[in-house]
Steps between C-alpha positions, in 0.01 A plus 500: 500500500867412484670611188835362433776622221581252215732766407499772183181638626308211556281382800301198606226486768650242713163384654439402186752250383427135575844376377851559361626198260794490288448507117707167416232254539281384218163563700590866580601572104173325437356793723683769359392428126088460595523816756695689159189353285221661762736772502538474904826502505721785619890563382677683763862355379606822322676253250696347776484084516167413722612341796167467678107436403295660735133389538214730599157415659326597170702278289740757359872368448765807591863431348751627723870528437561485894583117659198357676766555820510875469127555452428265834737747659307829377126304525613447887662854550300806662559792385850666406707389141301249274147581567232789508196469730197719417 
């Protein structure tokens, strides 16, 4: 398992993910509002704007306040700053 910082404390299995989208479009605010109704989706913004949707395997929605460029760079590091392997 690969576990990579989204910063303030929070990680993501990276094995897990399936895709990073940005928030703009209509069909990923359309996925945003129906994961928030089957409360499956996870705020890991601290407040901050969301800059990136990230999709998981089992259909949870992750809000991150990283660019979708920055997490491909820490999903694709090993080991050292940005991620945690366990």
């Amino acid at each position: 398992m690969q576990l990579v910082s989204l910063e303030n404390g929070n990680l993501i299995n990276a094995e897990r993910v399936v895709a990073v989208i940005s928030p703009d479009s209509a069909p990923a605010k359309r996925m945003m509002q129906e994961c928030k109704k089957r409360a499956a989706l996870i705020d890991a913004t601290h407040g901050k704007k969301i800059q990136s949707v990230i999709i998981t395997d089992n259909e949870s929605v992750v809000l991150s306040f990283l660019p979708a460029e920055e997490l491909l760079k820490r999903f694709n590091h090993k080991g050292g700053d940005g991620d945690a392997e366990g």
